[in-house]
LOTIZA-658735 format. One record per residue (C-alpha): residue number from 1; residue in one letter; chain; x, y, z. Coordinates in nm, 3 decimals. Layout:
BEGIN
SITE  pos  code  unit        x        y        z
SITE  NUM     A     A        X        Y        Z
...
This chain:
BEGIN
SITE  pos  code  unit        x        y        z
SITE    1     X     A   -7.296   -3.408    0.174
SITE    2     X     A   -7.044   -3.662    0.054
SITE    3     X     A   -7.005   -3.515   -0.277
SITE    4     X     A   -6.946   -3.175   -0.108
SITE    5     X     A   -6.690   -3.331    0.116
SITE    6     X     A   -6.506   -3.532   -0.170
SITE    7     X     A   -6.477   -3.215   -0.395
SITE    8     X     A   -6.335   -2.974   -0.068
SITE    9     X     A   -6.109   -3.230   -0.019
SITE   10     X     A   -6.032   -3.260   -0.382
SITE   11     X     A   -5.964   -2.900   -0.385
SITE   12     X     A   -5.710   -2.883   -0.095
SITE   13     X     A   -5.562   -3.155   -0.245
SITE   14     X     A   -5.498   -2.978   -0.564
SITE   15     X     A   -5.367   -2.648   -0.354
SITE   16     X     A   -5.140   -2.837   -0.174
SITE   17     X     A   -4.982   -2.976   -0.477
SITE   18     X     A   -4.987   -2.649   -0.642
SITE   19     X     A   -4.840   -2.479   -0.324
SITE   20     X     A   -4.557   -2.764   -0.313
SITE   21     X     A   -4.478   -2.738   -0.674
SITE   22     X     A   -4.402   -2.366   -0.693
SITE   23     X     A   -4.210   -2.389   -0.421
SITE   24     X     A   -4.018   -2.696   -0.574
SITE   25     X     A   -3.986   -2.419   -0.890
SITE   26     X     A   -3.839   -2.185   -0.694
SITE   27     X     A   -3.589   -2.417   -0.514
SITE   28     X     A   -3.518   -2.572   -0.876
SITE   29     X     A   -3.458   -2.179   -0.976
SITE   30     X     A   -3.255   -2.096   -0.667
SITE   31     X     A   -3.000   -2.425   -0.742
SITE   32     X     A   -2.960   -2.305   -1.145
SITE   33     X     A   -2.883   -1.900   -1.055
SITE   34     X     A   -2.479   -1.775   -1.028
SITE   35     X     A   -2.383   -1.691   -0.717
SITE   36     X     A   -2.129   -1.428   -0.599
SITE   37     X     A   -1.935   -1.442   -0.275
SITE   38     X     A   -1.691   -1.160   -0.168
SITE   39     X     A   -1.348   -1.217   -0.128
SITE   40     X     A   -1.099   -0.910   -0.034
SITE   41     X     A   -1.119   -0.605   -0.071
SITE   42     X     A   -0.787   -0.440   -0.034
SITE   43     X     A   -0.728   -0.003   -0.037
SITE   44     X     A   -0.370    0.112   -0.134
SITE   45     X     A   -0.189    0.510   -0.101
SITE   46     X     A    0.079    0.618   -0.298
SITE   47     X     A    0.336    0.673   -0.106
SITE   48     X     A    0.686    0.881   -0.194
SITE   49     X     A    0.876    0.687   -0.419
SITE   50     X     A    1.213    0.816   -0.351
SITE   51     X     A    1.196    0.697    0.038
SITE   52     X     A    0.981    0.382   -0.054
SITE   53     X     A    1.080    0.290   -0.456
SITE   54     X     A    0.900   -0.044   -0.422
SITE   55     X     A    0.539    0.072   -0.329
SITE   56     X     A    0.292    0.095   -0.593
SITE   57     X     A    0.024    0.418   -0.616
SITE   58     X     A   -0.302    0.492   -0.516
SITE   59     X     A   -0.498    0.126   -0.595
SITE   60     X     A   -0.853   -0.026   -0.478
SITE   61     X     A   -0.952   -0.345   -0.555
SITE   62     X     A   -1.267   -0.559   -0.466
SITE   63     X     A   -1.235   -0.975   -0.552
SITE   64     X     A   -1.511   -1.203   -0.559
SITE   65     X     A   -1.616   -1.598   -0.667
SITE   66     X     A   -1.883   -1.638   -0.921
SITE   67     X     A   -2.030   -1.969   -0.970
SITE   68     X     A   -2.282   -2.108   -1.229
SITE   69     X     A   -2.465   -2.444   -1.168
SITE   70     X     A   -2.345   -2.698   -1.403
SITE   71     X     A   -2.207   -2.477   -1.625
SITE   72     X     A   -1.739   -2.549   -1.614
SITE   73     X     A   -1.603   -2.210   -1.606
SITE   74     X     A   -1.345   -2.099   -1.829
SITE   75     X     A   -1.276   -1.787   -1.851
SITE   76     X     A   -1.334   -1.399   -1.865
SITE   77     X     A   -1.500   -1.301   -2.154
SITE   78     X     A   -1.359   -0.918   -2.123
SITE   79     X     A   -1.541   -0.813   -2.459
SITE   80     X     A   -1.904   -0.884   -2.321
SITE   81     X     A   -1.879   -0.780   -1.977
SITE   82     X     A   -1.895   -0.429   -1.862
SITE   83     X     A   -1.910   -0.246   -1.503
SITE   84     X     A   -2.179    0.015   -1.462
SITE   85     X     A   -2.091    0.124   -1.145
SITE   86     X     A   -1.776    0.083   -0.880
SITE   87     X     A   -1.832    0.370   -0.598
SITE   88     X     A   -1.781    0.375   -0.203
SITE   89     X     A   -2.065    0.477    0.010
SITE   90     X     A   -1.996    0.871   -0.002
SITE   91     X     A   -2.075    0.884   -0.452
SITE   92     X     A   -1.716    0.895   -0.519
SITE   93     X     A   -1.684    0.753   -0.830
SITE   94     X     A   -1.410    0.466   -0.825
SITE   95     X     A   -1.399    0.365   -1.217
SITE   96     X     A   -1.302    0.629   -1.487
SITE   97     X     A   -1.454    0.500   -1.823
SITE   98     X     A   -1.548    0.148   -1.866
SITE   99     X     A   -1.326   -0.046   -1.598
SITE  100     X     A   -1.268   -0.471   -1.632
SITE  101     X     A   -1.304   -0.772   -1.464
SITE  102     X     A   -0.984   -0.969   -1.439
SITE  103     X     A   -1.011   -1.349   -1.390
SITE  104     X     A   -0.774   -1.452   -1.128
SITE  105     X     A   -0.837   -1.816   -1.073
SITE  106     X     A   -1.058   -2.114   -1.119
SITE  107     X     A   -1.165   -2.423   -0.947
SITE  108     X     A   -0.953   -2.690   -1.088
SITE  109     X     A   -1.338   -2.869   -1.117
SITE  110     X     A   -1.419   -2.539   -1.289
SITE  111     X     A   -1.743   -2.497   -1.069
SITE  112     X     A   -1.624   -2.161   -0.980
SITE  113     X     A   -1.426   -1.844   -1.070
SITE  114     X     A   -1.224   -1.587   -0.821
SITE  115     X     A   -1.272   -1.250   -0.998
SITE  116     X     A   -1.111   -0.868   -0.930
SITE  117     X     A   -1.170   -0.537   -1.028
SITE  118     X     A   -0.873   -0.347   -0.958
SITE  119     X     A   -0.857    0.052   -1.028
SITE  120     X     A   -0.546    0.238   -1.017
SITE  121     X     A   -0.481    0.620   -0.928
SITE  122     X     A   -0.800    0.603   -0.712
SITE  123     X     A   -0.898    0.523   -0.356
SITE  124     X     A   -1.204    0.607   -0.171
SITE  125     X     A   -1.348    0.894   -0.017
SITE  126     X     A   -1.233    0.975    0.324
SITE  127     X     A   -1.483    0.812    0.573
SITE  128     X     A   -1.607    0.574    0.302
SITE  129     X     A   -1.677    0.173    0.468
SITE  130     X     A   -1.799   -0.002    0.179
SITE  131     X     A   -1.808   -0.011   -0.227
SITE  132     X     A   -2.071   -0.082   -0.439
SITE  133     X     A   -2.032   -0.276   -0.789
SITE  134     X     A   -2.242   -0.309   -1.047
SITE  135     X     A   -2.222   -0.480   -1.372
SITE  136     X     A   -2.240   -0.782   -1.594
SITE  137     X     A   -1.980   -1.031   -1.599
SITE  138     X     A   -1.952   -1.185   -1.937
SITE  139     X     A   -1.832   -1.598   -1.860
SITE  140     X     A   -1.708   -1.873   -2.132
SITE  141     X     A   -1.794   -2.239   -2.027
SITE  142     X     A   -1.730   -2.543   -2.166
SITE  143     X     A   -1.954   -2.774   -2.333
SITE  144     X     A   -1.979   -3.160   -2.559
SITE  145     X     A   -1.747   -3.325   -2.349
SITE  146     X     A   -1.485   -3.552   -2.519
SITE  147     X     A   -1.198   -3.763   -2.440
SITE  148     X     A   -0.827   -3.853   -2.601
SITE  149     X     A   -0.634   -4.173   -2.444
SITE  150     X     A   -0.283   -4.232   -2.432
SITE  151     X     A   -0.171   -4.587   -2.338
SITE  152     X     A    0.134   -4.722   -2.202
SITE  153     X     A    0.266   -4.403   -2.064
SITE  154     X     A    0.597   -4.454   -1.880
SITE  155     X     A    0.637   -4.179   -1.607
SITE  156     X     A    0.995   -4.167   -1.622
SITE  157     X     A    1.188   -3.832   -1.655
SITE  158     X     A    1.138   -3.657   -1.985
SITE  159     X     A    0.910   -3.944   -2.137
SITE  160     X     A    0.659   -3.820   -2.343
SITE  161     X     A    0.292   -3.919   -2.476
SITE  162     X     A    0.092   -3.800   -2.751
SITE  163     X     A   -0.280   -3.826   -2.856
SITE  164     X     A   -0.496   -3.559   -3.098
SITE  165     X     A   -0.408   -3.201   -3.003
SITE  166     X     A   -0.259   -3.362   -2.657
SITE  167     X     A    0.109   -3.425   -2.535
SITE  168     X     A    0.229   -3.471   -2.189
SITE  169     X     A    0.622   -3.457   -2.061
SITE  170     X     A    0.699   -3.609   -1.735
SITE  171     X     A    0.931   -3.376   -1.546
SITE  172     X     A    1.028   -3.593   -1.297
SITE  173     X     A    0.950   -3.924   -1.169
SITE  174     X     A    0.879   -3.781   -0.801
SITE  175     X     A    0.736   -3.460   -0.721
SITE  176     X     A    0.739   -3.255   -0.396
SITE  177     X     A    0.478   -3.091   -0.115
SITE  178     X     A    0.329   -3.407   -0.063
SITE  179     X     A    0.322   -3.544   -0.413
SITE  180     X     A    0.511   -3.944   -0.389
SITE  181     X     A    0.419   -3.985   -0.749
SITE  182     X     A    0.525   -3.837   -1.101
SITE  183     X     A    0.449   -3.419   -1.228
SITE  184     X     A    0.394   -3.401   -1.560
SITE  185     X     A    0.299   -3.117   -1.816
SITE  186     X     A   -0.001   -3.146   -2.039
SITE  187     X     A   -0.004   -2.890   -2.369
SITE  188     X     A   -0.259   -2.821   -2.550
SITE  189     X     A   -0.453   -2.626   -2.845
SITE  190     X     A   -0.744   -2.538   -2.570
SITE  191     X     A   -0.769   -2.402   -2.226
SITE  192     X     A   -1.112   -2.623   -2.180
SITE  193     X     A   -0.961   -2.917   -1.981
SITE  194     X     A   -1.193   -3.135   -1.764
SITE  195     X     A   -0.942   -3.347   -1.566
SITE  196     X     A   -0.695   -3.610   -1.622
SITE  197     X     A   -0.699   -3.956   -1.533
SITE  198     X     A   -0.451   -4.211   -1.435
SITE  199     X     A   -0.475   -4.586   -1.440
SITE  200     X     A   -0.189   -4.842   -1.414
SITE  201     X     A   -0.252   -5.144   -1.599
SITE  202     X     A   -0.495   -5.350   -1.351
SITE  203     X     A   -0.741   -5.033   -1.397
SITE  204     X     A   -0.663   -4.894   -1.064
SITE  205     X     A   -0.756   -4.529   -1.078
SITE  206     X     A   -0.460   -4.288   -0.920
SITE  207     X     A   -0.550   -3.948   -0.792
SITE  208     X     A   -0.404   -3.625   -0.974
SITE  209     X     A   -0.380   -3.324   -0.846
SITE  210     X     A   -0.349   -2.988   -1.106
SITE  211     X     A   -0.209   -2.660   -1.079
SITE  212     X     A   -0.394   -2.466   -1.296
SITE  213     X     A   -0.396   -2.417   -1.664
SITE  214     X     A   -0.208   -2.152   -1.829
SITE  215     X     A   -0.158   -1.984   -2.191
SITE  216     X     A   -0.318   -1.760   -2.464
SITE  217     X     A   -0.539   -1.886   -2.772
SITE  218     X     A   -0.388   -2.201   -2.891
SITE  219     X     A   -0.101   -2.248   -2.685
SITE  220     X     A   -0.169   -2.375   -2.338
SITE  221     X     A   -0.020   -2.558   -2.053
SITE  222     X     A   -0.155   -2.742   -1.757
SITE  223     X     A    0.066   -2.890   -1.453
SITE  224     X     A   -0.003   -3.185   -1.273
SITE  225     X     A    0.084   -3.444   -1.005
SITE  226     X     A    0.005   -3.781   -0.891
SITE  227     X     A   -0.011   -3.873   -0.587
SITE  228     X     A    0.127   -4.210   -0.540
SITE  229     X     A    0.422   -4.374   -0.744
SITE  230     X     A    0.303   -4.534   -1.063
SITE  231     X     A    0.577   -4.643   -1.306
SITE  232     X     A    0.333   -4.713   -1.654
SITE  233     X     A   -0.015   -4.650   -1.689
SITE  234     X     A   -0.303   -4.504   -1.908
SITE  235     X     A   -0.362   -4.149   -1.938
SITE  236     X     A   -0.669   -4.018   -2.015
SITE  237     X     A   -0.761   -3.642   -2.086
SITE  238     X     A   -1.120   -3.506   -2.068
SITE  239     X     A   -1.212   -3.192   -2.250
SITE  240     X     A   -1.499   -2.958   -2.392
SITE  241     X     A   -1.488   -2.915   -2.723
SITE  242     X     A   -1.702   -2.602   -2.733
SITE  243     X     A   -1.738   -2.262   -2.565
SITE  244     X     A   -2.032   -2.108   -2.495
SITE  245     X     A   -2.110   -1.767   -2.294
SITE  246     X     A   -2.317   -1.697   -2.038
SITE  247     X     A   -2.430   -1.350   -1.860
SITE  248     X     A   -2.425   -1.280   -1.476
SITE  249     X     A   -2.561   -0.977   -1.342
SITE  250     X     A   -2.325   -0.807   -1.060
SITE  251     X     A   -2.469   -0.647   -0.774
SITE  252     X     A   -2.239   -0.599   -0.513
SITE  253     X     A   -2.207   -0.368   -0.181
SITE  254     X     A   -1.901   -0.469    0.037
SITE  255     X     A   -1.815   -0.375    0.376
SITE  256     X     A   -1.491   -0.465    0.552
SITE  257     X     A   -1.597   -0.753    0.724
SITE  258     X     A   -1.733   -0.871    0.353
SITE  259     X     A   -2.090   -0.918    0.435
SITE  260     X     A   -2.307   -0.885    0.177
């Protein structure tokens, strides 16, 4: 009777631990998946040009954030993604041919991504409330993290630092909208920028703020500020030295209130 009672207890045992650790598998799965999260959608009519020569024509467009766990976004990759479908909820037929993402803006952590579709000439069907996208969104990330120093960096107007493919040129020695310290420029041969760090010489860390990175292929600039006055410190810039891709699937349907 012991025996019998040792092995049903043995076997709940072993369910319970099986039960816990598929749903600890799950979880894990849940925290690793991209996520999408509606942002605007926005409907535009052409209107007559010669009584309103500033208005645009017929336009729809639906904007969204993407994020991928522990994966730093970088960009678009227009080449590998495609949309399958971008309709309202009467079958009228939004996208004429293949249709784009466009990459609008990203985290300056690069955790996530604000993406559009935007489709000119068309609107949707009269008593349409929602659209429907479908699609794969092709994303670069960064990857093998490095790091170039530069030392001894006065933040005075028009001082520059350089290190490796890196060169920063203070454009003044106090910025504005809150900023008390310096805003400086950082170029560079790659869009894959971490951060930037600040440190005056008794290692105390200052906090930057950027303002987004911008540029084509090897030419591109980021803009930054620090928040407090610092007069010389260490600069430090932290970078991925690699790209890699990575696939989302896109399944949206969007109603005004942007509900899911």
């Amino acid at each position: 009777m012991r025996k019998l009672l040792l092995l049903s207890a043995c076997l709940v045992a072993i369910a319970s631990w099986a039960v816990a650790d598929d749903k600890e598998k799950k979880e894990d799965k849940t925290k690793s998946e991209p996520t999408l999260m509606p942002y605007s959608v926005s409907v535009t009519r052409k209107l007559d040009q010669k009584a309103f020569p500033y208005t645009g024509a017929d336009m729809t467009t639906l904007a969204f954030v993407v994020s991928v766990p522990k994966k730093p976004l970088l960009g678009v990759d227009a080449e590998g993604s495609k949309i399958d479908k971008f309709e309202d909820d009467k079958g009228n037929s939004l996208v004429e041919g293949r249709g784009f993402f466009q990459q609008q803006q990203i985290a300056p952590d690069r955790s996530a991504m604000l993406v559009g579709v935007f489709v000119y000439n068309k609107r949707p069907g009269k008593g349409a409330s929602k659209l429907t996208l479908k699609g794969e969104l092709s994303l670069a990330y960064g990857t093998d993290e490095k790091s170039e120093e530069m030392k001894k960096v006065k933040f005075e107007a028009k001082s520059t630092a350089k290190a490796g493919d890196f060169e920063i040129t203070v454009n003044q020695e106090k910025g504005g909208f809150g900023i008390e310290g310096p805003s400086f420029t950082l170029k560079s041969k790659t869009r894959a920028i971490k951060g930037v760090t600040i440190k005056d010489g008794e290692g105390t860390e200052y906090e930057v703020q950027s303002y987004g990175t911008f540029g084509f292929r090897e030419d591109w600039t980021t803009n930054y500020g620090v928040k407090k006055a610092i007069k010389e410190g260490t600069v430090t810039v932290q970078y991925f030295s690699k790209e890699e891709k990575v696939k989302v699937p896109v399944d949206l349907t969007v109603g005004l209130d942007l509900n899911r």
